[in-house]
C-alpha positions as YAML, in Angstrom:
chain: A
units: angstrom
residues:
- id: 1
  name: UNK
  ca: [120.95, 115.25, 117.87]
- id: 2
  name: UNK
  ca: [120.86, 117.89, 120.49]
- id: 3
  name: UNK
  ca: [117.76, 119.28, 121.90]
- id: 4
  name: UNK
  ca: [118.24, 123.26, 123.85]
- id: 5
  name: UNK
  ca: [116.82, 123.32, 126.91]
- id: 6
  name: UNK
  ca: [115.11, 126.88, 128.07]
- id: 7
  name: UNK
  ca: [117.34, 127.29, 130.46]
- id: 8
  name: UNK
  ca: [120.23, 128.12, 128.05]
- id: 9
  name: UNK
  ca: [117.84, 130.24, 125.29]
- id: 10
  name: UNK
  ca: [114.92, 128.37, 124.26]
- id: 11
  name: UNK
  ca: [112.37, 129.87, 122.81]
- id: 12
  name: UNK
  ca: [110.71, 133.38, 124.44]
- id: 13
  name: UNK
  ca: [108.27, 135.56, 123.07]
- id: 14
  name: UNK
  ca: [110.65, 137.91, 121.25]
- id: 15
  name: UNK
  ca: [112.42, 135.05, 119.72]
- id: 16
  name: UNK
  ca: [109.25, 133.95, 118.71]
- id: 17
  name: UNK
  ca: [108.57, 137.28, 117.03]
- id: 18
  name: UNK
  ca: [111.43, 137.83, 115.50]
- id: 19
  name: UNK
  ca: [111.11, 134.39, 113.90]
- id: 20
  name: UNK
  ca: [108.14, 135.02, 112.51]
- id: 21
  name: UNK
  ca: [109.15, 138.39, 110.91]
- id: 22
  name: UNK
  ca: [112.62, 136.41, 109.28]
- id: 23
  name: UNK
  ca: [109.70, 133.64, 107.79]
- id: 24
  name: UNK
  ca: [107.81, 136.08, 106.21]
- id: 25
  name: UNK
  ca: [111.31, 137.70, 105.00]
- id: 26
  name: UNK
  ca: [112.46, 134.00, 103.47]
- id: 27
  name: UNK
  ca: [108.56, 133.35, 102.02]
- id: 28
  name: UNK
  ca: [109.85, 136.28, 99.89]
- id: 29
  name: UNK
  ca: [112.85, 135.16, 98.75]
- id: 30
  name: UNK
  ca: [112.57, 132.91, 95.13]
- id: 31
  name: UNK
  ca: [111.62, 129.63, 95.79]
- id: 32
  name: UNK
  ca: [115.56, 128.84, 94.25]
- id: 33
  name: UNK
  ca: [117.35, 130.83, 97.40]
- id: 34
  name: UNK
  ca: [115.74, 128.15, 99.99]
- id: 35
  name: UNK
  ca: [115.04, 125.25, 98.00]
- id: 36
  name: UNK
  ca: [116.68, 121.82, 99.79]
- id: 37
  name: UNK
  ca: [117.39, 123.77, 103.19]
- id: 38
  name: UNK
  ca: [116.14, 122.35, 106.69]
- id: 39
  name: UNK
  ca: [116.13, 123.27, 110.36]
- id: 40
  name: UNK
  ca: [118.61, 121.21, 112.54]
- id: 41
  name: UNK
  ca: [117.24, 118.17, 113.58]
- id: 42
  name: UNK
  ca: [113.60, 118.63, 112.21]
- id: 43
  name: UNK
  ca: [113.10, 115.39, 109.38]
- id: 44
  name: UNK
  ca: [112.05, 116.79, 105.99]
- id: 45
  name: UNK
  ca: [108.19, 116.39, 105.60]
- id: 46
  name: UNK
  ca: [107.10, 113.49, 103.15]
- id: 47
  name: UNK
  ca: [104.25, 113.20, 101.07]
- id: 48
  name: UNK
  ca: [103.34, 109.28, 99.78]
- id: 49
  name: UNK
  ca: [100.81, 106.72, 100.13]
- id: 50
  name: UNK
  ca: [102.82, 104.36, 101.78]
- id: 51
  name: UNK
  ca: [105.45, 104.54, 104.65]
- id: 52
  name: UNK
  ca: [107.63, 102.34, 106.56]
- id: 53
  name: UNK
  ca: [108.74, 103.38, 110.01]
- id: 54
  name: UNK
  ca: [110.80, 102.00, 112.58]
- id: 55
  name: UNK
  ca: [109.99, 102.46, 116.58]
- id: 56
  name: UNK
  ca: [113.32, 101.51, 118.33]
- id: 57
  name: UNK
  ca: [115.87, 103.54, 121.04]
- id: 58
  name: UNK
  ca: [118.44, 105.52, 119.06]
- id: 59
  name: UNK
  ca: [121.01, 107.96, 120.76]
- id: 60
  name: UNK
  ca: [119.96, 111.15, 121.72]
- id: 61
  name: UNK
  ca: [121.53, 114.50, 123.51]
- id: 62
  name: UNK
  ca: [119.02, 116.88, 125.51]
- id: 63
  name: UNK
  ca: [121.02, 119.69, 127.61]
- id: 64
  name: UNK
  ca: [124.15, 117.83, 127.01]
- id: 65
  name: UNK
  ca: [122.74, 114.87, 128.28]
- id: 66
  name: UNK
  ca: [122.98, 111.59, 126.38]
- id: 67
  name: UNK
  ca: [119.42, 109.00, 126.44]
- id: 68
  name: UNK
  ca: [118.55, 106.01, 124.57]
- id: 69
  name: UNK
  ca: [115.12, 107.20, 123.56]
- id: 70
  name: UNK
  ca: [112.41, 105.69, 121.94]
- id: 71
  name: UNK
  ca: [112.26, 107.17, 118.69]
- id: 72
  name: UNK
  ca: [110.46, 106.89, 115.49]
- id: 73
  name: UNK
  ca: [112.24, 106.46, 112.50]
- id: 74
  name: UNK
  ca: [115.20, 106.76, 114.07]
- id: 75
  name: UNK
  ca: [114.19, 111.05, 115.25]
- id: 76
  name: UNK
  ca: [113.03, 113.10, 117.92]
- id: 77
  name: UNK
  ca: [110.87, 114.54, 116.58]
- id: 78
  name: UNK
  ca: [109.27, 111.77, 113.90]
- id: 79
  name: UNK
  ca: [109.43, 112.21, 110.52]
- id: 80
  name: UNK
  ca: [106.11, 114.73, 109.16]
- id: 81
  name: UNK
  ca: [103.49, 112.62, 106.94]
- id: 82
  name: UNK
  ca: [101.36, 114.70, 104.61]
- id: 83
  name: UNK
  ca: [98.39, 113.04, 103.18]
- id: 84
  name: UNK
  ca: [96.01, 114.61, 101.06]
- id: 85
  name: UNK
  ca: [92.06, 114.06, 101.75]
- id: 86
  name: UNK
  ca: [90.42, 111.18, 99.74]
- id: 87
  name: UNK
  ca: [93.53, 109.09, 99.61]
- id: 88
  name: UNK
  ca: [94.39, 105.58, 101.47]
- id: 89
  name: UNK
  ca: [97.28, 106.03, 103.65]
- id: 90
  name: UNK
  ca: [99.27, 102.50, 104.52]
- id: 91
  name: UNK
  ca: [101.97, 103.40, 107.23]
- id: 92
  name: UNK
  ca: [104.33, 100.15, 107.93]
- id: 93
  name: UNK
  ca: [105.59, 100.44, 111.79]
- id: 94
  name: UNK
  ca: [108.15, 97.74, 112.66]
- id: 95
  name: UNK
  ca: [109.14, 97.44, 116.43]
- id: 96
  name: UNK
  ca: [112.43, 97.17, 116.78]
- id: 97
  name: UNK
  ca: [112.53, 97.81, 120.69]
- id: 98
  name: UNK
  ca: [113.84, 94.33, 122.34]
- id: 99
  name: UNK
  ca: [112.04, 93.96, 125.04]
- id: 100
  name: UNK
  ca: [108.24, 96.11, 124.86]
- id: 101
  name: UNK
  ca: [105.04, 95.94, 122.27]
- id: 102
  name: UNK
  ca: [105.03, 99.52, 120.66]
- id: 103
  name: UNK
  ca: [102.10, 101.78, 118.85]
- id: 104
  name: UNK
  ca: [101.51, 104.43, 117.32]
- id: 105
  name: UNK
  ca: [98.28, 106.71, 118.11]
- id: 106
  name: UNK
  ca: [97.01, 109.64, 115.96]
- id: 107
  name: UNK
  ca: [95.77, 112.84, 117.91]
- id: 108
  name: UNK
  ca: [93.17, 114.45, 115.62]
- id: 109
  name: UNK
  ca: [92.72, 112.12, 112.73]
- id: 110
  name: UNK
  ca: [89.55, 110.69, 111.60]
- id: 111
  name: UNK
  ca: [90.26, 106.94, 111.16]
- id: 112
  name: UNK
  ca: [88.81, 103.48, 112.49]
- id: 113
  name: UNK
  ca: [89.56, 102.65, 115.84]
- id: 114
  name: UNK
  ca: [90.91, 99.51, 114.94]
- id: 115
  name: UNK
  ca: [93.55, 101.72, 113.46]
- id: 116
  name: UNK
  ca: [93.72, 104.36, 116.32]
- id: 117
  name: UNK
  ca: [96.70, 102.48, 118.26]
- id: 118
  name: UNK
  ca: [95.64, 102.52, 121.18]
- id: 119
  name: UNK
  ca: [97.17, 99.66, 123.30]
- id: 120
  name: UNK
  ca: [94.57, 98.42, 125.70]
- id: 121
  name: UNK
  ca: [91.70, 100.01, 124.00]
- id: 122
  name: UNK
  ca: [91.80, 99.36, 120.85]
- id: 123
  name: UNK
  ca: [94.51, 98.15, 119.51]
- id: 124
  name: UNK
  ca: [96.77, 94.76, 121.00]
- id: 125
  name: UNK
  ca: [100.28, 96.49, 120.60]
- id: 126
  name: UNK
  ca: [103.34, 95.77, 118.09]
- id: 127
  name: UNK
  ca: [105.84, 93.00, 119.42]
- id: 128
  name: UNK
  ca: [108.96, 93.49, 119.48]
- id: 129
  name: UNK
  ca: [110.33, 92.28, 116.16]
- id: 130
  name: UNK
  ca: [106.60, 92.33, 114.22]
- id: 131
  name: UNK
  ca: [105.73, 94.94, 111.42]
- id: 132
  name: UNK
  ca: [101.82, 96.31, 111.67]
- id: 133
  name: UNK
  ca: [100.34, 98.14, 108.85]
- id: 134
  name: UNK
  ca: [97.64, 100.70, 109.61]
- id: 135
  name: UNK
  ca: [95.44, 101.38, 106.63]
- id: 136
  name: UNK
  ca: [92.92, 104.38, 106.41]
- id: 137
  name: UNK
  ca: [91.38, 106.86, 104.25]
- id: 138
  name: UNK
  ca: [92.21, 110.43, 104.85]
- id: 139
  name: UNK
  ca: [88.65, 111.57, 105.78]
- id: 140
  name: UNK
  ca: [89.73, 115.49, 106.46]
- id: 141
  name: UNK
  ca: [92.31, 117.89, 104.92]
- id: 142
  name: UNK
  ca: [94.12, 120.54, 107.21]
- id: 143
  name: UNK
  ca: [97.19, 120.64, 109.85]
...
């Protein structure tokens, strides 16, 4: 996976623009033109009750440069969850880093704090090896 950096042409304002003017260009299009496509190296969003994830160091290339990064489900950036409100969401993360307890914390969502993954705080951590389930309604709808 390789990651631009600004240096080389990230994104600027008129990029930004003009992106926004080819969206509303391909929101025109029938839905058939588009269907199935994806950016480069952004994971398809999934909608489900249920989801297993891995945390573990995959390969990665930023400006050329190769890392073992932490990465969940094997991306940078993680795979996008939709929920809808009023359902229970279970989300199976399984640490598969060798040597560190892992997480994961959710900026903006309602849920108990027991489930807010928060090593230190609230939450103990995910050994390496161990799977933790964290369980919660969907308490608000938006992005």
């Amino acid at each position: 996976m390789h990651i631009p950096s600004r240096k080389r042409g990230g994104l600027t304002r008129r990029r930004f623009v003009t992106g926004l003017g080819a969206g509303g260009l391909v929101s025109a299009l029938p839905r058939s033109s588009h269907a199935g496509t994806m950016a480069a190296g952004i994971p398809p969003a999934t909608s489900c009750a249920t989801w297993n994830l891995s945390v573990g160091r995959n390969r990665i290339e930023i400006d050329r440069k190769v890392l073992h990064a932490p990465c969940i489900g094997g991306s940078v950036p993680a795979p996008i969850l939709r929920w809808r409100e009023g359902d229970t969401v279970a989300i199976n993360v399984t640490n598969t880093l060798r040597d560190e307890d892992t997480s994961l914390h959710w900026h903006g969502i309602r849920l108990p704090a027991n489930m807010d993954g928060v090593p230190g705080l609230s939450f103990t951590g995910i050994p390496p090896g161990e799977t933790f389930t964290y369980r919660f309604p969907v308490r608000q709808s938006g992005t």
